[in-house]
N, C-alpha and C positions, 0 to 999 in steps of 0.2 A: 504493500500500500504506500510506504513511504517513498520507494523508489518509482513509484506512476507518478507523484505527486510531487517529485523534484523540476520536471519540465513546468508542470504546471505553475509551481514558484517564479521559475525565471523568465517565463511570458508574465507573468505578473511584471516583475520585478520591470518589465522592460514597458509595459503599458502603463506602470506609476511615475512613467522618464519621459515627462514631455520635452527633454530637447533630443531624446533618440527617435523619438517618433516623428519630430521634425525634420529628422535628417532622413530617415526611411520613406519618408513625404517629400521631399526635397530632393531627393534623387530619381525619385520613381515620375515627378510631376511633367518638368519641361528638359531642354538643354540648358537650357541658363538656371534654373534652379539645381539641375544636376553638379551643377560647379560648388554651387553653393555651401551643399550638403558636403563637403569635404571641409568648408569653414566651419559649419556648426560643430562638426566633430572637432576639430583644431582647440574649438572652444571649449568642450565637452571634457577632453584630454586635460585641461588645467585643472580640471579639479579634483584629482588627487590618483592614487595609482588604481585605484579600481577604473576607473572611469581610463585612465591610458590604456588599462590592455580592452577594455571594453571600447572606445574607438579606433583601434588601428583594428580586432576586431571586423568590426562595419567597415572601417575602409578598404577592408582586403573582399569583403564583399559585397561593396559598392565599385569595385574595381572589375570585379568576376562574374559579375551579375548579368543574364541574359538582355540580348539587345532586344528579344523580342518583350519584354517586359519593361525595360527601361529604356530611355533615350543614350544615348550617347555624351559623354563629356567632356569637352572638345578639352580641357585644363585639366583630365585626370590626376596625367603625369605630375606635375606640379599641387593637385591639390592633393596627395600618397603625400607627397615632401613637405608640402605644411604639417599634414598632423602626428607627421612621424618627428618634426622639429618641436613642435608644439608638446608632445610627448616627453621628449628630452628636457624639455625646460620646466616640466612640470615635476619627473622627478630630481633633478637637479635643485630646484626649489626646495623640495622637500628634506633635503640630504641623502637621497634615497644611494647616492652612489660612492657614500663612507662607508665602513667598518663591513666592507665586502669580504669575502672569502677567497682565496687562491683561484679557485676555478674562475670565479668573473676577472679579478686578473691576467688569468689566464687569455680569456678571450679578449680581452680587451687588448692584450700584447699579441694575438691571431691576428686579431684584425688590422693594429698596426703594420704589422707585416705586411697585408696585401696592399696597405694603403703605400708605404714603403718603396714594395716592388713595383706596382703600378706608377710610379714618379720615376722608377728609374728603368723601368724593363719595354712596358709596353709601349707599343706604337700608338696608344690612341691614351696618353695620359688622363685627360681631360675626361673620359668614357670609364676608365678604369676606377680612378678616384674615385668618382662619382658611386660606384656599384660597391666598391671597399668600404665607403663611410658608411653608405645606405645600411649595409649588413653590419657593420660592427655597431653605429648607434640604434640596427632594432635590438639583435640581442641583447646590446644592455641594459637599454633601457628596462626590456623585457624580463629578464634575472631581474635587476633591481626592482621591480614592480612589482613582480611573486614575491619575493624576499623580502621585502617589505611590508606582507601581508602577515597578520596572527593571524592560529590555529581558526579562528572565527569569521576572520575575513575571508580568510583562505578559502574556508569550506562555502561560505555564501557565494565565492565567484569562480568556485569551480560548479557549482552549480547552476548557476547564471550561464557558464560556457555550456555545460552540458547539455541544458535550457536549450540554448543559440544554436547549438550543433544540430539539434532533437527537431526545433523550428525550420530549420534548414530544408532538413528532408521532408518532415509531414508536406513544406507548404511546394514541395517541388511533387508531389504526391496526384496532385490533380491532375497536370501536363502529360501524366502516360497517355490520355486519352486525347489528348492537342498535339497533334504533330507538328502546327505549325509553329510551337514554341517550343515543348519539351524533347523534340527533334529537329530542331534547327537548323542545325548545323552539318547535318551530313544526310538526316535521313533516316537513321539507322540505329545510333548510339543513343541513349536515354542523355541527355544534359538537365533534366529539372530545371530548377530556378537557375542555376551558373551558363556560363558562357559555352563551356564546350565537353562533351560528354568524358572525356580525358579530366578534366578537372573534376567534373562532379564527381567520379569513379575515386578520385586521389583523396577528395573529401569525406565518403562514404567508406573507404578502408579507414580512413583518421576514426572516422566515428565508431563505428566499428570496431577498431583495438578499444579505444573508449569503453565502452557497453564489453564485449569477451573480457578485459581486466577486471572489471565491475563482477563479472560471471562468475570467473574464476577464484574470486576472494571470497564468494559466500559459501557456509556450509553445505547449504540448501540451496543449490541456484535457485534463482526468481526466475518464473516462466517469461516475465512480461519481458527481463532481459533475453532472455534464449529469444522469442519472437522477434526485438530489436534489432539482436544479432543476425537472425535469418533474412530480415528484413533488409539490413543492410548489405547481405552477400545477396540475395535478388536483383537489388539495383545496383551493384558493383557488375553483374553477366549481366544487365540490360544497355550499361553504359558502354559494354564492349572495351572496358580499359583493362586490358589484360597485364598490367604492370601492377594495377591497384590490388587486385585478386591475388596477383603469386605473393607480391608484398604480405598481404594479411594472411595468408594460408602458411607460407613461411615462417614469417614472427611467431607464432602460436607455437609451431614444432622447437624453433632455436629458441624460443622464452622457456620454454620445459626443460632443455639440456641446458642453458648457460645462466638461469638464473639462480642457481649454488655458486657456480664458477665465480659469476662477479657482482654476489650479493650476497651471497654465506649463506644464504636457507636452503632447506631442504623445501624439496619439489612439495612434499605433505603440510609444510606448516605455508607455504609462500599459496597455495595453488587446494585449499581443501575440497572446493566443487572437482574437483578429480577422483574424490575417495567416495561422491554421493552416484545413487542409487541411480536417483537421475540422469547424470551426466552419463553412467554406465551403460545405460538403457537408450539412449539417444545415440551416442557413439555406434553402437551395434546396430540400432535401426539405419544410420547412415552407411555403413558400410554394406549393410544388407541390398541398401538398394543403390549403390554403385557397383557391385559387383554382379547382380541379378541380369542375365542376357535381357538384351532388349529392354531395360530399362530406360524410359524416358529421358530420365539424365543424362543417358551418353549424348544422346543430340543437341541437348542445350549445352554440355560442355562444347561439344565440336563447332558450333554456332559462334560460342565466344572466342573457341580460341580463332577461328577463321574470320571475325569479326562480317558473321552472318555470311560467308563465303566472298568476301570483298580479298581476302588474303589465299594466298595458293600457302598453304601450309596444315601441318597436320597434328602437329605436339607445338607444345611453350616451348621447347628448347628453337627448335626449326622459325617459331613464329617471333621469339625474343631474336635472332640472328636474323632474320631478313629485316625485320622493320630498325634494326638498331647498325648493322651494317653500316647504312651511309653516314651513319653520324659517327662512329668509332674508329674506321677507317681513318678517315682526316686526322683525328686525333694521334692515334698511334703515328703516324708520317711526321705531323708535328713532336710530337715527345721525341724521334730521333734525332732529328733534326736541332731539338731543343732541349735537351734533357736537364739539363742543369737548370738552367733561369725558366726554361715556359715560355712563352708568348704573350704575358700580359694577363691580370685577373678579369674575368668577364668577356675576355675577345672571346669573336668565333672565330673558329678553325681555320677562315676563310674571312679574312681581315677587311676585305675590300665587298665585301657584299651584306654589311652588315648595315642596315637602316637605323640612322643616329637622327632623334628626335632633337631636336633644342629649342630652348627659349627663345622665344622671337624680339624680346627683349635687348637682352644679354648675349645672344649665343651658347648658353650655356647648356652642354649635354646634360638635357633631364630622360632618357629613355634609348637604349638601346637592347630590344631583345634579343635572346642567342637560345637558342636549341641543342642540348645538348645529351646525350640519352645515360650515360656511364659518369657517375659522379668521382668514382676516384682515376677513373680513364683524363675528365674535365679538367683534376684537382693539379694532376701530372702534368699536363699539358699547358695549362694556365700557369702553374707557379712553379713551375718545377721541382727534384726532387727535396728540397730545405724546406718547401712550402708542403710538399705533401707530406713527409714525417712530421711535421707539427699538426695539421690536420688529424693524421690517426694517429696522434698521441690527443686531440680537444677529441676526437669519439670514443674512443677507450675512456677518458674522465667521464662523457657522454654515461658513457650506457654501466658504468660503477656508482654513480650517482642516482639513475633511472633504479637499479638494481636495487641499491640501498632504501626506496622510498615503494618500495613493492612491485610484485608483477604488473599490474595495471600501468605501471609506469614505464617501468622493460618493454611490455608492449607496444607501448608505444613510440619508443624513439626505435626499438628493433622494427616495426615497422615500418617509419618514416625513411631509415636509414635503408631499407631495401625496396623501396618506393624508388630510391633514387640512385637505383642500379639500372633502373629505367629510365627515369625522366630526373634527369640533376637540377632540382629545381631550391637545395635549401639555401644556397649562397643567393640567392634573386628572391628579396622582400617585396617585389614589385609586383607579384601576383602568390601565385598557390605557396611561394614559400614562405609568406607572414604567415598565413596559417599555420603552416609546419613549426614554426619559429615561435607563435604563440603557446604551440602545445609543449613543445619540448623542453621551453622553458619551467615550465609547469609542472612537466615532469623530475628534470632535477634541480631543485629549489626546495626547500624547506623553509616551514611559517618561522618569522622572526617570533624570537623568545619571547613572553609574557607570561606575569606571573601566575597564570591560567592552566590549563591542563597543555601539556608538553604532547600528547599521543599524538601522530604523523597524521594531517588534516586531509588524506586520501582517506585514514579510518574516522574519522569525523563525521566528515559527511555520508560517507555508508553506513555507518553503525549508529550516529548518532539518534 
């Protein structure tokens, strides 16, 4: 009962906020209001760190949000950069970015580095910079904003997100029946309320380790989460994102082996929906009917992994190499080429065909997007090899941190992190990887101290 009535909270929580509901009005109304609605948020962000990750947040899906539902917003780019500035200055106000921990350290001395090599490596300085601050002032921000939060707070605004997440999907829920919105874009793929069925799919694995964490920590799983869960691997094989699917189907198997390794519990105390009656009986029904000839199933696997027969291929291994080929090819040419320094952080592969957005102002690069399918292929190739060992030494901090604060947590950056063995999207806050960046943060972060109850505010708000 409590966990139905946790979404139901944070639709509340978001219809007692009339300046979010201004903004959700203000993007959805005109062109010119759609601009708008990126100042309200800017505004919204000053007021203190709930309200920061709760606007960047809405900006990441005021950015991603279907054109057939909204208008377009000729000043996106630039209004992303107000409220992620606006952000900064609101925990900075606050002192949110004192009496830090080694790992935000840490990051913050990551990010200098690419800010760094981008001044001194790349060809397109001005493009590079720009991509190096973007990323290092969200996550900090972002740390410092969870970390700033008590056990109290903590638990109100993870359920606010879980609220936002849960909203996400009911309200893209109508569209299966509107092609001409919730298939927009190809035809084919489910997109709900987001821009393009690849992103929705990248959102609905997020939510989804979300909800399977949530699972997996009750004694007794909650049917209403098993339904969620199902509910969201539906519409992950509707969207045809086949990266989003292996992502979450993976995370699950590797959070069961490595969450001892680099979290010190055992699989029984970290994972108890594993030892229930339930979970035992559901298991064996699913295996029952994937293995049953002529099962239904096997067609709608073949469906997605053929992405409805648009792909000549037959397995994920065959269908992850043709469609990632063109993009990893270039890369590997560049990494020999360039092993040591990289090419620049954020360039594409292909230097000279990359579309650089600027202020018309100033000239200033606000937007250059890059495609890139293999994040430590990206990581290589971009900063070479000094920049990539310090990367998988911030994911190893990464997923010991996620480790330390429970499986639900593991989940999810094991997740995010093999999301983008497909689509490298966590270095680019400009679209699907603020969200990445919101969760992750979330995930390893612990509520500041208060002389309240201490217990880890992921069991707060489930148990509470």
């Amino acid at each position: 009962m409590l966990v139905a009535a946790r979404p139901l909270f944070a639709f509340s929580l978001l219809s007692k906020n009339w300046i979010l509901i201004l903004a959700v009005l203000a993007r959805l109304a005109s062109p010119a209001t759609a601009d708008f609605s990126y100042l309200v948020l800017a505004g919204y962000a000053l007021l203190g760190r709930r309200q920061v990750i709760q606007a960047l947040l809405l900006s990441w899906l005021f950015t991603m949000i279907n054109s057939g539902l909204a208008p377009d917003a000729a000043y996106a780019a630039i209004g992303r950069y107000l409220v992620l500035s606006s952000a900064f200055l609101s925990v900075a106000l606050r002192g949110g970015f004192s009496n830090q921990d080694r790992f935000f350290w840490f990051t913050i001395a990551l990010g200098g580095f690419f800010i760094l090599h981008a001044v001194v490596v790349s060809p397109m300085p001005d493009v590079s910079i720009l991509k190096a601050m973007a990323w290092t002032i969200a996550i900090m921000v972002l740390l410092a904003a969870w970390s700033g939060l008590n056990n109290f707070q903590r638990a109100r605004m993870q359920q606010w997100l879980f609220g936002f997440m849960v909203l996400v999907t009911v309200m893209s829920l109508p569209f299966l029946a509107v092609s001409g919105i919730g298939y927009l874009r190809n035809g084919s793929g489910f997109q709900g309320i987001l821009n393009h069925p690849q992103a929705f799919g990248l959102a609905m694995a997020m939510i989804g380790a979300l909800v399977m964490g949530r699972f997996l920590t009750q004694k007794r799983p909650s049917w209403a989460l098993l339904a969620m869960a199902l509910g969201c691997i539906v519409l992950i094989v509707l969207s045809e994102a086949r990266t989003a699917g292996m992502a979450l189907i993976l995370a699950l198997g590797i959070s069961v082996v490595f969450i001892r390794i680099f979290g010190g519990q055992s699989i029984r105390s970290a994972m108890p929906a594993l030892r229930s009656k339930r979970f035992f009986v559901l298991a064996l029904l699913f295996l029952l009917v994937l293995i049953v000839p002529g099962s239904p199933l096997h067609g709608v696997v073949n469906d997605y992994i053929s992405k409805s027969g648009r792909a000549d291929v037959d397995n994920l291994l065959s269908a992850y190499q043709v469609s990632r080929a063109v993009l990893f090819e270039p890369m590997i040419a560049n990494i020999s080429e360039n092993p040591i320094l990289g090419i620049g952080f954020g360039i594409a592969s292909d230097s000279t065909a990359m579309n650089v957005v600027r202020d018309p102002l100033f000239g200033i690069a606000i937007s250059a997007p890059v495609e890139k399918g293999v994040m430590p292929l990206a990581i290589l190739e971009e900063v070479g090899v000094v920049g990539f060992i310090l990367v998988a030494i911030w994911i190893l901090f990464l997923l010991r941190r996620a480790a330390a604060n429970g499986i639900a947590s593991f989940l999810v950056v094991t997740t995010m992190l093999l999301i983008n063995l497909g689509e490298s999207v966590l270095f680019s806050p400009g679209g699907m990887g603020m969200l990445m960046l919101i969760l992750l943060s979330f995930a390893v972060t612990k509520p500041k101290s208060t002389k309240f109850s201490q217990t880890n505010s992921y069991e707060v708000s489930v148990n509470a």
